[in-house]
Every structure is written in structure tokens, then in C-alpha cells.
Rosetta silent file (secondary structure, phi, psi, omega in degrees, C-alpha in Angstrom):
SEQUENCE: XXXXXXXXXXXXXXXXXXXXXXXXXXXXXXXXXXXXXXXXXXXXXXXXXXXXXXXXXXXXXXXXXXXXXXXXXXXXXXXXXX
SCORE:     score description
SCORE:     0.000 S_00000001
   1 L     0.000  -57.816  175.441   27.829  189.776   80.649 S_00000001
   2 H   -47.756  -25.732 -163.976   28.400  191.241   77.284 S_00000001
   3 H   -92.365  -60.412 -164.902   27.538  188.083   75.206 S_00000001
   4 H   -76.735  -29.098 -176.937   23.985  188.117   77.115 S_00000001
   5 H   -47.494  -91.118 -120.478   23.031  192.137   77.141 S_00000001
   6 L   -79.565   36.423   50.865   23.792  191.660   73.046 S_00000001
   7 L    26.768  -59.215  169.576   21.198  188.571   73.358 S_00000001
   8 L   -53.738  -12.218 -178.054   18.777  191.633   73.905 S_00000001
   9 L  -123.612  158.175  160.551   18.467  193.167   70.318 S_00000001
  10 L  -104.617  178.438  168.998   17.545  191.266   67.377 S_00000001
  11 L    -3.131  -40.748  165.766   19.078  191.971   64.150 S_00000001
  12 L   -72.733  -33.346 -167.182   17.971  195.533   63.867 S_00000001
  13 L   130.214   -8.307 -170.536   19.113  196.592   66.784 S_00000001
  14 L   -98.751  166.436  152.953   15.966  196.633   68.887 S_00000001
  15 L   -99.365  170.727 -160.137   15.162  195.351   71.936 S_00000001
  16 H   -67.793  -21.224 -160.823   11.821  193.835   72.869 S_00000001
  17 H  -108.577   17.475  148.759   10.362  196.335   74.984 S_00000001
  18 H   -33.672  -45.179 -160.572   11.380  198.886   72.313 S_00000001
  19 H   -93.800  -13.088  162.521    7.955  199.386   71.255 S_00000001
  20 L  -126.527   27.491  151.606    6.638  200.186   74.907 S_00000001
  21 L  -151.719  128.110 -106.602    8.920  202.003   77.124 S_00000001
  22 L   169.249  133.524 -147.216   10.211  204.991   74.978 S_00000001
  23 L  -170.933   13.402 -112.548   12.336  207.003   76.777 S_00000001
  24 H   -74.207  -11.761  160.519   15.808  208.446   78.438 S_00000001
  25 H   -53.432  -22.574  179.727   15.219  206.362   81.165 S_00000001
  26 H  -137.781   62.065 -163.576   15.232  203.233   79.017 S_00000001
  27 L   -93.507  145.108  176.470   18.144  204.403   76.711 S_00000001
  28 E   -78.325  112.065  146.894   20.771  201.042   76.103 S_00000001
  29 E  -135.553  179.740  165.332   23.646  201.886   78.030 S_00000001
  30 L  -156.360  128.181 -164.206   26.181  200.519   79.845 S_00000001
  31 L   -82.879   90.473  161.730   28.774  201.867   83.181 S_00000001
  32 E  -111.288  160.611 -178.344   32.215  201.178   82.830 S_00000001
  33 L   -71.429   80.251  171.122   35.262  202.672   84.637 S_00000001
  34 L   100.833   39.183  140.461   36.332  205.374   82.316 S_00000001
  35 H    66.550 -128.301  167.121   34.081  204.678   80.138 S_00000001
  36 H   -76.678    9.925  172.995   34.861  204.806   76.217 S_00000001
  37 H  -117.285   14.219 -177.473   38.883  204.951   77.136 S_00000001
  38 L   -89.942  136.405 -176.581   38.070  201.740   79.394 S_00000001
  39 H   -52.297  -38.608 -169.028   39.941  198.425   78.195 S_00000001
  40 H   -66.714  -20.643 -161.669   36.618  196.682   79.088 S_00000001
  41 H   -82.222  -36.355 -158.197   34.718  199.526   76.189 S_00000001
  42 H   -89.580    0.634  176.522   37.101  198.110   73.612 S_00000001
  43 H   -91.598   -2.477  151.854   36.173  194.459   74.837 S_00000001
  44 H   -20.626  -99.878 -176.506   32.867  195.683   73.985 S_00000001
  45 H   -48.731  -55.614 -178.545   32.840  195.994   70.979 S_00000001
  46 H   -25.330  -67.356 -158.854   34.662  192.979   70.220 S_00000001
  47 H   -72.592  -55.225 -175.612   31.608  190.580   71.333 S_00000001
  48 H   -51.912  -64.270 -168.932   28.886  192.813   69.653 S_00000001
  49 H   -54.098  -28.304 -179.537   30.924  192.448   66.390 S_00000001
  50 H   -72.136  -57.483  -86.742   31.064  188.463   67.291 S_00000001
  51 L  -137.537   -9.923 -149.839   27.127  188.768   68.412 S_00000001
  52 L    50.249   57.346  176.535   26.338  190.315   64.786 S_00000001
  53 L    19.991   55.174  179.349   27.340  193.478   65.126 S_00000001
  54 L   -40.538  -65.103 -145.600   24.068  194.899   66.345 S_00000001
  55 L  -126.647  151.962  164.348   24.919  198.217   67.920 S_00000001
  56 E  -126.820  156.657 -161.585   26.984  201.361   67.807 S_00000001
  57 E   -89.893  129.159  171.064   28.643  202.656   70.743 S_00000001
  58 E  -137.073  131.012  172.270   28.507  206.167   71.505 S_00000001
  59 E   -47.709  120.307  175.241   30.208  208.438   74.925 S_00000001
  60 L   -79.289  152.326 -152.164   27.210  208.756   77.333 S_00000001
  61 L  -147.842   -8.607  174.891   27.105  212.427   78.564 S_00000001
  62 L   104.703  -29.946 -159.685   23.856  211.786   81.416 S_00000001
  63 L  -131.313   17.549 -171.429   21.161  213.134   79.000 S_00000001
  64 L   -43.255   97.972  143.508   21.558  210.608   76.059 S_00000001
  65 L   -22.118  139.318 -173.899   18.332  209.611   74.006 S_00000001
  66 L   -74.457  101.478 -176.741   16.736  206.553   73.869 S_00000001
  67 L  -125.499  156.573  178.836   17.603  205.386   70.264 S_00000001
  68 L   -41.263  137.778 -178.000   17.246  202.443   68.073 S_00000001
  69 L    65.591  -36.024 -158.931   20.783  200.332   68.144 S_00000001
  70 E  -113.962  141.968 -171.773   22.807  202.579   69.807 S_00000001
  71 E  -125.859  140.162 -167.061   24.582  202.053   73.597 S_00000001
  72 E  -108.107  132.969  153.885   25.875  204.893   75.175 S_00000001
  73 E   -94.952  107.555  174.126   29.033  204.294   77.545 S_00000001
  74 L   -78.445  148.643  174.313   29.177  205.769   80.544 S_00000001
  75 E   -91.953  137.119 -176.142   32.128  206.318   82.468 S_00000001
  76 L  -118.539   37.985  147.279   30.585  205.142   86.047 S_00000001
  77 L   -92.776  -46.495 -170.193   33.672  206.889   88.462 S_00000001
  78 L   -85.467  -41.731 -157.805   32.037  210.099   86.749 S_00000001
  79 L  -128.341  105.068 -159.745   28.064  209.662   86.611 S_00000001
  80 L  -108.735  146.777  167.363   28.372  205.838   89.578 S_00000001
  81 L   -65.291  149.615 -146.010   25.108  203.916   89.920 S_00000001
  82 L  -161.896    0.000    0.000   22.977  204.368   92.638 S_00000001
């Protein structure tokens, strides 16, 4: 999964549909279970630094801004997909 999401930005950091859908609705995140302290968060990183270390990871909080580069981690036992 991780190898193809980071597929989605080029070099800068953007993704394509950057430039039209603008947003908190179409903020780069991703729900793992407990989030930035999840073994899968630090298995993350790892592939974005293999992928050419595109993005930086920041703890998603629910109300996160849509920003250039940066993927918010959600913990998804507290805020679960629906």
C-alpha cells in the first residue's frame, strides 16, 4: 500500500489533483491503529524515505489542513472510518 499512495506525489510533494480540489477534505492522510506510536507509522516512513522522501508526517488531530507534502496520521481506533 505504502509504496503505491507515495506513487501519488511527484518530487515536490504534490499530488495531481493538487491544483483542483483544495481543501480539508482532500488533506493526504492516512488511518492507522494508534496512529504516530503505530509500528506500521514507523514503517511509513521507511518506504517514503525509499520512494524519495517526498513527505513529512505529522499527528492528525480531525481538523488538519490540506497542505503541500505533508500526511497527517491518524490514529483510526480514535477518529475509525466510516
Amino acid at each position: 500500500f505504502a509504496q503505491e499512495y507515495f506513487k501519488l506525489f511527484n518530487e515536490n510533494g504534490y499530488r495531481p489533483d493538487q491544483w483542483g480540489d483544495v481543501g480539508l477534505e482532500y488533506r493526504n492522510l492516512v488511518g492507522l491503529p494508534g496512529g504516530v506510536s503505530s509500528p506500521y507509522a514507523k514503517q511509513l516512513i521507511q518506504v517514503s524515505q525509499e520512494n524519495g522522501d517526498k513527505l513529512d508526517f505529522a499527528k492528525g488531530k480531525g481538523d488538519d489542513p490540506d497542505r503541500r507534502a505533508l500526511c497527517f496520521v491518524m490514529d483510526s481506533t480514535e477518529y475509525p472510518f466510516f
